[in-house]
C-alpha positions, 0 to 999 in steps of 0.5 A, spaced: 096 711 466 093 706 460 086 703 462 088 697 458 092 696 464 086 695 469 084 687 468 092 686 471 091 691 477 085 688 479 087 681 479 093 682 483 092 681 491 089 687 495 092 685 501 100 686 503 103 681 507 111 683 510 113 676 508 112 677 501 117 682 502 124 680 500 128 683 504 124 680 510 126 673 513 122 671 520 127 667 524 124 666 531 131 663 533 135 669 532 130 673 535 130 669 542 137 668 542 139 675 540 134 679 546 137 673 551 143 676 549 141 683 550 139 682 557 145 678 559 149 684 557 145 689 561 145 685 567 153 684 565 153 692 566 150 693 572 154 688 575 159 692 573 157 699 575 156 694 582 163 692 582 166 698 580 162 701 587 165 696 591 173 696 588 173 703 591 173 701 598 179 698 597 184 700 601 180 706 604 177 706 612 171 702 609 175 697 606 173 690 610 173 682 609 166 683 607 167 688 602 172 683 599 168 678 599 163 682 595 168 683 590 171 676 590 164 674 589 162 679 583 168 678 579 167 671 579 160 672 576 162 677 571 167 673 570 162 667 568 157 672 564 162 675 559 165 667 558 158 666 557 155 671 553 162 672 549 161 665 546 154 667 545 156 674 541 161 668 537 155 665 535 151 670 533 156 674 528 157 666 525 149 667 523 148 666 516 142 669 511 141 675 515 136 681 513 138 688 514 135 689 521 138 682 523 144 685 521 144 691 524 142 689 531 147 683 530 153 689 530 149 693 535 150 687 540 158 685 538 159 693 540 156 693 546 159 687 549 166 688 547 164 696 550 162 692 556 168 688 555 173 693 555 170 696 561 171 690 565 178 689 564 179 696 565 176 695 572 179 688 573 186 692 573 185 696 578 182 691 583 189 687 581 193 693 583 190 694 590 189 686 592 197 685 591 199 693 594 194 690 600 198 683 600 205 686 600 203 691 606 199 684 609 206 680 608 211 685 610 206 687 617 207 680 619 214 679 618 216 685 621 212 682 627 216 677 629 221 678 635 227 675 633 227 680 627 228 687 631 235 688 634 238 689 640 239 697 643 246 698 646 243 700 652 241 697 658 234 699 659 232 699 652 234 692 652 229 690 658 223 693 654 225 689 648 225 683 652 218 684 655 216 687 648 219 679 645 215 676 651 208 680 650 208 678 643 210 670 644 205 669 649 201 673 644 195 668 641 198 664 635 190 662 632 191 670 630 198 670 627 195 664 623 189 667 622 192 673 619 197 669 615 190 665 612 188 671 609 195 673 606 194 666 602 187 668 600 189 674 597 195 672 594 190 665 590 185 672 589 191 676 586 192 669 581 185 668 579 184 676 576 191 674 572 188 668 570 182 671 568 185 678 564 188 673 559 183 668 559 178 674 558 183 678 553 182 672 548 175 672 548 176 679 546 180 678 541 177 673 538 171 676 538 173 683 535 176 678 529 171 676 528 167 682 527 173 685 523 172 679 518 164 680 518 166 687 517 170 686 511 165 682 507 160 686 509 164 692 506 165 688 500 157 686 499 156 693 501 160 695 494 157 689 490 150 692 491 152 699 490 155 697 484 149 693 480 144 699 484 150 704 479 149 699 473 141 699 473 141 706 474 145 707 467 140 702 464 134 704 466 137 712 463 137 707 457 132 705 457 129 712 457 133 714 451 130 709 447 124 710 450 124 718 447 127 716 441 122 711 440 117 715 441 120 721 436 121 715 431 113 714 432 112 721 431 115 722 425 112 716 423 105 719 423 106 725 420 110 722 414 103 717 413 098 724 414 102 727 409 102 721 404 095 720 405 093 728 403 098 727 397 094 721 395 088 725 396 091 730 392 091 725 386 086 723 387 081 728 387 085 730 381 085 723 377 076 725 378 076 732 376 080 732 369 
């Protein structure tokens, strides 16, 4: 290193700062909404481990009213929190003036929620199968009940058993067939409400992964940019460098053309004073 050069050195900053950096941007915003959205979408997942649990009880030994009120309930916060985080996710992938790592943790979080999304949907189906294979066993259980739907016997003695059975199921409570028939209507508005909710919620989903394929093709696009002037300064600086060689051999030829000048000059000189 020339020492000419060391004036210039001193007088630059001894002190490094990150915003000096170009390629570093401090946005707080984009900070705090991002990490909002990282922990909604962690919640969203356990919730989904939660539902999944309880979805299995379906249909089983355990399956009871209080199990599909947990379900009810927890599909429709999960519902609600993928509503709200994918407009969130929207959002994000819209952010502009991004720097790499802001970048980055922007397609981290489109991934995972539409990882998480696919999950959700996935489970919601079967929630859905389940609810509308115990609805129509529910249906036909309490259509079967009714006494004025079961034939008569030919034979005498089964007939007189089918008229006391007919008599035993008319004095039976009519509170519990209404009951019955209140949760069948419950479940048929639950069966509704998850086919509504898969639609809506596919939308979202395609809307968002829209979106990020959009984003994608830009960022190929400036990707390919940056890689073709990162190519071009490359080439000029292998220029530069060859003009730097051949400049210094012009320089070195330069030189040895003035020595041998001067001793020829010398040469005559000396011989000028002798003779």
């Amino acid at each position: 290193m020339s020492f000419d050069r060391s004036p210039a050195l001193e007088s630059q900053p001894t002190t490094y700062r990150r915003q000096d950096d170009p390629e570093y941007r401090d946005d707080p915003e984009f900070s705090r909404f991002s990490e909002k959205l990282s922990e909604q979408l962690f919640a969203l997942t356990s919730k989904i481990g939660h539902l999944s649990q309880q979805i299995n009880l379906l249909g089983t030994k355990r399956d009871t009213e209080r199990v599909r009120e947990r379900v009810h309930d927890l599909l429709e916060e999960a519902r609600d929190g993928f509503k709200e985080v994918g407009e969130g996710v929207k959002k994000l992938t819209t952010w502009e003036d991004l720097n790499p790592s802001q970048r980055y943790t922007q397609q981290k979080l489109s991934r995972e929620f539409q990882a998480s999304g696919t999950e959700f949907q996935s489970i919601q189906r079967v929630a859905l199968e389940k609810q509308r294979a115990s609805t129509s066993a529910s249906r036909a259980a309490l259509e079967g009940s009714d006494p004025s739907s079961q034939p008569y016997s030919d034979n005498p003695q089964l007939q007189q058993e089918q008229q006391q059975e007919q008599e035993q199921l008319r004095l039976a409570s009519q509170d519990e067939v209404d009951f019955q028939e209140s949760l069948i209507v419950e479940r048929e508005a639950e069966v509704r409400n998850i086919e509504q909710s898969v639609g809506e919620l596919n939308e979202l989903f395609r809307d968002v992964a829209h979106i990020v394929h959009e984003q994608g093709v830009g960022i190929d696009t400036i990707a390919g940019n940056v890689q073709n002037v990162a190519q071009d300064t490359r080439h000029a600086d292998l220029e530069l460098r060859s003009a730097n060689r051949y400049q210094k051999n012009a320089r070195g030829k330069a030189c040895c053309l003035l020595v041998i000048l001067a001793i020829v000059l010398v040469i005559v000189v000396l011989a000028v004073v002798l003779g």
